[in-house]
N, C-alpha and C positions, 0 to 999 in steps of 0.2 A: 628451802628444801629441808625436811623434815630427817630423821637418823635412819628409818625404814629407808627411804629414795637413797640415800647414801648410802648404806649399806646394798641394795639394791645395783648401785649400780657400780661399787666398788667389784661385786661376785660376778656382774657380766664382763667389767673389764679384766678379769684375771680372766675368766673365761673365754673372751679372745681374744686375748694373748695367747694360753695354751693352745687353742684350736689354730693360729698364725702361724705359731712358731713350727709344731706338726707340721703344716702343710708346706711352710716356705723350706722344712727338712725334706720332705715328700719331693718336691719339686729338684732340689739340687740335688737328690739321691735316681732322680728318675733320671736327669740330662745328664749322670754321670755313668748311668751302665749302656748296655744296650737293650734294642727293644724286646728279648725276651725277658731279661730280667724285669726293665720297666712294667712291662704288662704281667710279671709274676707280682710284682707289687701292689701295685695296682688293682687288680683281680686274686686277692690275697685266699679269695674263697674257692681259685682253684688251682690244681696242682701245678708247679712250674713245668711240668713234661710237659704240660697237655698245652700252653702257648709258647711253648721254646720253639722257635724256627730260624731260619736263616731268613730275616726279611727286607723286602728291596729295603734302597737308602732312603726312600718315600715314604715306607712306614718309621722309621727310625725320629725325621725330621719333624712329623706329627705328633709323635711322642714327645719329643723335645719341645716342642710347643705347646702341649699339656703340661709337661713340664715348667717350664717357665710360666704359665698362667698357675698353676700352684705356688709358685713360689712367689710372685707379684697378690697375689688375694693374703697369702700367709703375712707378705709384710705390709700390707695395707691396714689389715685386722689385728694387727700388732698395734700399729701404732694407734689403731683406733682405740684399741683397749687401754692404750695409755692416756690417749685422749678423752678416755670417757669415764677414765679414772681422774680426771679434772675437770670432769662433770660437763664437757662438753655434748652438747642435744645433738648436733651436725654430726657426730663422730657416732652415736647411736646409729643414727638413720643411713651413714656413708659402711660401718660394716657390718649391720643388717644386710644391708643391699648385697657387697660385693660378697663378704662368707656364706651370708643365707642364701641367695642363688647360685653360688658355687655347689656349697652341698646338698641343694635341691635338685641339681642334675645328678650325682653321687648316689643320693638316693634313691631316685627313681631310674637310669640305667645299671646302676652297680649291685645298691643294696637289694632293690625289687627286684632285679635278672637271677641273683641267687650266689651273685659271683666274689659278694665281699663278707668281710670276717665283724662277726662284734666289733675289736681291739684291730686297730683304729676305726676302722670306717664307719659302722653304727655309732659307736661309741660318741664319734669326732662332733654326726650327726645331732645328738643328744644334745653335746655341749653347745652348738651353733644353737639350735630351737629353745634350750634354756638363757641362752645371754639374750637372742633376740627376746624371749618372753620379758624378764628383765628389766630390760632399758628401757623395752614398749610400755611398762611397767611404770617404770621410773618418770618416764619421759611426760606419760598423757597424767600423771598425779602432780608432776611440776606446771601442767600448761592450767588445767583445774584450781591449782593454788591461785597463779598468775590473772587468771581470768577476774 
């Protein structure tokens, strides 16, 4: 593996990491209010009045379970990031998988609906599409060498 691929794939594993650590915050910041607050965070694009309700304990517990799948993808993408910071291929392709299709639902019902902020939610996006490019990067110039 050449100094570009190492470099390469050192700047995706810091990058999720960052993008992990956000969301596994995201997630114990969501199961620790209630669901309007949750969904003021969440939908940071729109004002907390406008989803503050008193809502059954049905909606609260769905919350909570977005909740915790945030915060299970943020530590998953962590450790991937550390893992692929030891050049691990499997740890490429494991948080591609779980981060990149996390924030591919993010961005097309949050970002595209109109209801999320730059800072995090694009932002977060950015960083996932860059580590994915990255490693995708890294990964098919190591399989090319090997060949």
């Amino acid at each position: 593996m050449n100094n570009k691929q190492i470099n390469a794939l050192r700047l995706a594993a810091v990058l999720w990491v960052i993008w992990g650590v956000v969301h596994a915050f995201f997630g114990i910041a969501i199961m620790a209010t209630g669901a309007s607050e949750g969904f003021a965070a969440i939908a940071a694009g729109v004002s907390a009045e406008a989803v503050g309700a008193d809502y059954h304990p049905a909606v609260s517990a769905i919350l909570n379970q977005h909740g915790w799948n945030l915060l299970w993808f943020g530590i998953v993408t962590t450790v991937g990031g550390v893992m692929i910071w030891r050049r691990s291929m499997a740890a490429i392709w494991i948080s591609a998988m779980v981060g990149g299709l996390a924030d591919l639902g993010y961005l097309v019902f949050i970002d595209f609906g109109g209801y999320g902020t730059f800072v995090p939610g694009t932002l977060m996006t950015i960083i996932a599409g860059s580590a994915i490019l990255l490693g995708g990067w890294a990964w098919s110039a190591q399989r090319k060498q090997s060949a």
